[in-house]
N, C-alpha and C positions, 0 to 999 in steps of 0.2 A: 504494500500500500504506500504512494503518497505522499505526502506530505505538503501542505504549502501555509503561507502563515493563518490562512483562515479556518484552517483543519486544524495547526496543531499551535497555538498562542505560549508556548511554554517558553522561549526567549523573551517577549515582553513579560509575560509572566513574572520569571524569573528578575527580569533588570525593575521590574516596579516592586518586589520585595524586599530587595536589595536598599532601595531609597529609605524606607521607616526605619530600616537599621542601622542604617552608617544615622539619621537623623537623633535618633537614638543613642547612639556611640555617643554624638557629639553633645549633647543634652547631658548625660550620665557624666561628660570628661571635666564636666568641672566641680562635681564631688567625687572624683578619682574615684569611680567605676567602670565597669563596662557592661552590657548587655548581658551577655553570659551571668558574667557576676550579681547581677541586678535582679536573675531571673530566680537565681538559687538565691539570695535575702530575700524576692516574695515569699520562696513557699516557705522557708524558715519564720518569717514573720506573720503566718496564716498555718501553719502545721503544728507551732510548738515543738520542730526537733524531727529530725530526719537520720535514716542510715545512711550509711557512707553510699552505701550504691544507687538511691534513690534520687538525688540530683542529676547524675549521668542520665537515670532511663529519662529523666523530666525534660532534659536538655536535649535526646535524645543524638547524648554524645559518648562516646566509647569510654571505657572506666580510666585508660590514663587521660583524656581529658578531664574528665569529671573529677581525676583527684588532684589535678592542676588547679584547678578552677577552688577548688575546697582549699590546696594549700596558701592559694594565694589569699584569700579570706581570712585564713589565718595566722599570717604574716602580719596582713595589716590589722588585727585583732579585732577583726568582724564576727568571729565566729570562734563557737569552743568544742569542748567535746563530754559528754559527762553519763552516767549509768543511768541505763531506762529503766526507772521506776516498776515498771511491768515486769521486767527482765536483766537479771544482775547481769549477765554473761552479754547483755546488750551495749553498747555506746550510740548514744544519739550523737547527731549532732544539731546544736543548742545556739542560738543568740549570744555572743558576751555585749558587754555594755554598750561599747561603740556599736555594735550591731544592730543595737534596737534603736540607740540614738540616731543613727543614720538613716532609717526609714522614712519619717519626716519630709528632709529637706529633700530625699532621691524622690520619693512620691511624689513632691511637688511638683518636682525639675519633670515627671514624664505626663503628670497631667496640665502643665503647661503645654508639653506637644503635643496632646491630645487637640488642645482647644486652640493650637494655630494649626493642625490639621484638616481640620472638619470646618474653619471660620470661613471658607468661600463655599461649602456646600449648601445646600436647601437640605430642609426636613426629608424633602422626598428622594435625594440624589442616594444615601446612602443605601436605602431597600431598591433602588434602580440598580445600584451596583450589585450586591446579591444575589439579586433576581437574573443579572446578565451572566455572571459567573456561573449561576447552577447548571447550565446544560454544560458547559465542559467540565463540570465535575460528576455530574454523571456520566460521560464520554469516557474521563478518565477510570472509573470504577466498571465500569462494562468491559473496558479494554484489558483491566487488570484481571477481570473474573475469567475470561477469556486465556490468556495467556501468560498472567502473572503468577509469581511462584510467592510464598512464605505470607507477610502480612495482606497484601493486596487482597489476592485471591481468597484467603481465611475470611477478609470481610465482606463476599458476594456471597459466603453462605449464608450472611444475614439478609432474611427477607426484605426487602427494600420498601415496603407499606409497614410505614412505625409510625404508629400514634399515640400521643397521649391524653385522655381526657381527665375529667373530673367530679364527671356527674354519674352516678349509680345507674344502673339498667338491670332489669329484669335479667337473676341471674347471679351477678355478679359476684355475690357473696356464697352462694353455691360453687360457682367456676374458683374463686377463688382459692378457699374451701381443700379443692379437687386437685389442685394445682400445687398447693402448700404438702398438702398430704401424699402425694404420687411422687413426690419430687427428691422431699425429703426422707419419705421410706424407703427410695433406690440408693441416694446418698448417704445416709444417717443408718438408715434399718430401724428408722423408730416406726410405733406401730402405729393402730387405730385412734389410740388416744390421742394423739397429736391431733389431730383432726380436730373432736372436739375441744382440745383446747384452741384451736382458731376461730372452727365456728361461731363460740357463744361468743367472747367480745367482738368479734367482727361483724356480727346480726345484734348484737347492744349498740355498736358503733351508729350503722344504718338505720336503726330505727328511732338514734337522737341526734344525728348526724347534723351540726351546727359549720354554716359554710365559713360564715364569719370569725369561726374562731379553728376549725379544724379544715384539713386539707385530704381530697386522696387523688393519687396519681395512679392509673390503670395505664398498663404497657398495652397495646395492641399490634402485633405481628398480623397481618395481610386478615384484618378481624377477628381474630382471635385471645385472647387475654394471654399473655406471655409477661406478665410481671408487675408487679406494685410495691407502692410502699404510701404510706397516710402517714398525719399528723392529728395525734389525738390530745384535746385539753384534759389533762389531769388534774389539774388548779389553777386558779387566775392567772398563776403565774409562772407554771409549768406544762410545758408539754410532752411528750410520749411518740417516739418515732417507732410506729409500728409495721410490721406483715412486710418487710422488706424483701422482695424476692425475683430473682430474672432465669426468666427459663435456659438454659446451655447454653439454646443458639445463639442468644442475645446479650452473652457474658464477655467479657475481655474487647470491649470498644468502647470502654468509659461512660456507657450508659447511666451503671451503676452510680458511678460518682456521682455524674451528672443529677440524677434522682436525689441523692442525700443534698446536694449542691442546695437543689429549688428547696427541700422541707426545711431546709437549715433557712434560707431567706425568707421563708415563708412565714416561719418562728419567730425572726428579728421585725418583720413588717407589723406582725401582731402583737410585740413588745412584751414577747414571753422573755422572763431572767431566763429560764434555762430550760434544755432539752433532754430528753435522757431516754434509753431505751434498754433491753435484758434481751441478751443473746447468750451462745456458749462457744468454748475456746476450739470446739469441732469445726468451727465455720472462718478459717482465718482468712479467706479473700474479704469475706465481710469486715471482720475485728479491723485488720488494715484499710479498707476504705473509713472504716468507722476513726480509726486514730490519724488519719491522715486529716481528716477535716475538723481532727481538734477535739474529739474526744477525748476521754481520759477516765480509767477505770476506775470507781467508787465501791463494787461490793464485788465480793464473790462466793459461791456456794458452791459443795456438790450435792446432786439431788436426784433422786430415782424418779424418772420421767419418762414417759413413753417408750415405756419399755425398756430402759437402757440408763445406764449411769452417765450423767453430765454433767459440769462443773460449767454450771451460770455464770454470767457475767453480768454485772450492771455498769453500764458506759453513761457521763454527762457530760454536757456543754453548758458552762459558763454563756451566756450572751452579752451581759452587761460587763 
């Protein structure tokens, strides 16, 4: 096949992502940073403490950059190292004081270019650009599912009809129900009981279900229910991240995050202190998305449960 520039836009492409970044460089160089370096103090200043390998995949740059990147941090005393709370045999890496002090004036320095970026746009230009960009990124992913080998191709086995709503339907708490219990009995081996422990608060949920204060997110896969997660009011001032769950096909594309992402904003919009939810240490892709977005463990049990011995967890967020 081909090629000409209106088939394949991947040179301008490229030289117009290239401009935000060198603009960026140069914004970051007068609090002696760099891009890179700027990207790993977000997630440090939004994680509360990272493994060492964790910034590389975020950057997604190879481990001796990423430990470039970390040592330079810690040259300039941006960054420390210290034992994860959770896990003695762990070392996060942690904030030191310059490193929190520095957030401040670097955040300003990049929402200043934010806002001489977009100052010659209209409200309408930026969803015009979007909207023109989506067919070659569909183009691209059709091409990749076709003939691409390792990530590309992995991602066409996800059904391309993803929705997500908000509003209950006929059903739902049944499917969901079905979905929770079928899922978890092939992963877990837990039994029947599981079930009705989802059932009944999830049919109490629905049947005082308050939009205003609570939230739920249903995953839809080419119509089908393929994963959720709600936010449930516990007290004025708390809420409860519950029934968190993504069917196989639709695991390892950042969905997940993305989901904990909206109920955690969802929580600050409704001006809950804090969030909190109980899971167990069997489910660690969860625990990790749960502790990357700032959670932090508060209780733990073991408990004879659906059939099977697990050691609970209760995870909270601080909001305020």
């Amino acid at each position: 096949m081909s090629f000409t520039f209106d088939t394949n836009p991947g040179p301008a492409i490229h030289r117009a992502a290239k401009r935000p970044k060198q603009a960026l460089g140069s914004q970051l160089k007068s609090v002696d940073t760099t891009p890179e370096r700027f990207s790993v103090l977000t997630h440090l200043w939004e994680a509360h403490g990272l493994t060492r390998r964790q910034p590389a995949g975020r950057l997604q740059k190879d481990k001796a950059n990423g430990t470039r990147i970390l040592d330079r941090l810690a040259v300039k005393g941006l960054k420390e190292r210290s034992a994860d709370p959770d896990d003695r045999c762990t070392l996060r890496i942690v904030l030191a004081g310059a490193g929190r002090a520095a957030e401040k004036v670097s955040r300003a320095r990049v929402v200043e270019l934010r806002v001489r970026a977009y100052a010659r746009l209209s409200l309408a230009e930026p969803e015009r650009l979007i909207a023109g960009a989506q067919p070659w990124h569909s183009q691209s992913l059709r091409s990749a599912g076709r003939g691409g080998r390792g990530q590309g191709a992995r991602m066409m086995a996800v059904p391309s009809d993803i929705k997500i709503r908000h509003h209950w339907k006929p059903g739902d708490v049944g499917y969901i129900t079905y979905l929770h219990g079928v899922l978890y009995g092939r992963e877990q081996g837990w039994d029947h009981t599981f079930d009705a422990y989802v059932a009944g608060p999830l049919s109490d949920f629905a049947l005082s279900y308050q939009p205003d204060r609570e939230r739920l997110w249903i995953v839809e896969a080419n119509e089908k229910i393929a994963g959720c997660i709600a936010i449930v009011a516990a007290s004025p001032a708390a809420a409860q991240l519950r029934w968190f769950l993504l069917h196989p096909d639709l695991r390892g594309q950042g969905l997940g995050k993305r989901l904990i992402e909206q109920a955690i904003d969802f929580c600050r919009a409704k001006r809950y202190g804090t969030v909190f939810l109980w899971t167990v240490d069997a489910l660690p892709v969860a625990t990790h998305l749960y502790r990357t977005a700032g959670f932090r463990i508060t209780e733990h049990k073991r408990s004879a449960l659906w059939g099977s011995m697990v050691n609970e967890q209760r995870y909270e967020l601080n909001l305020r």
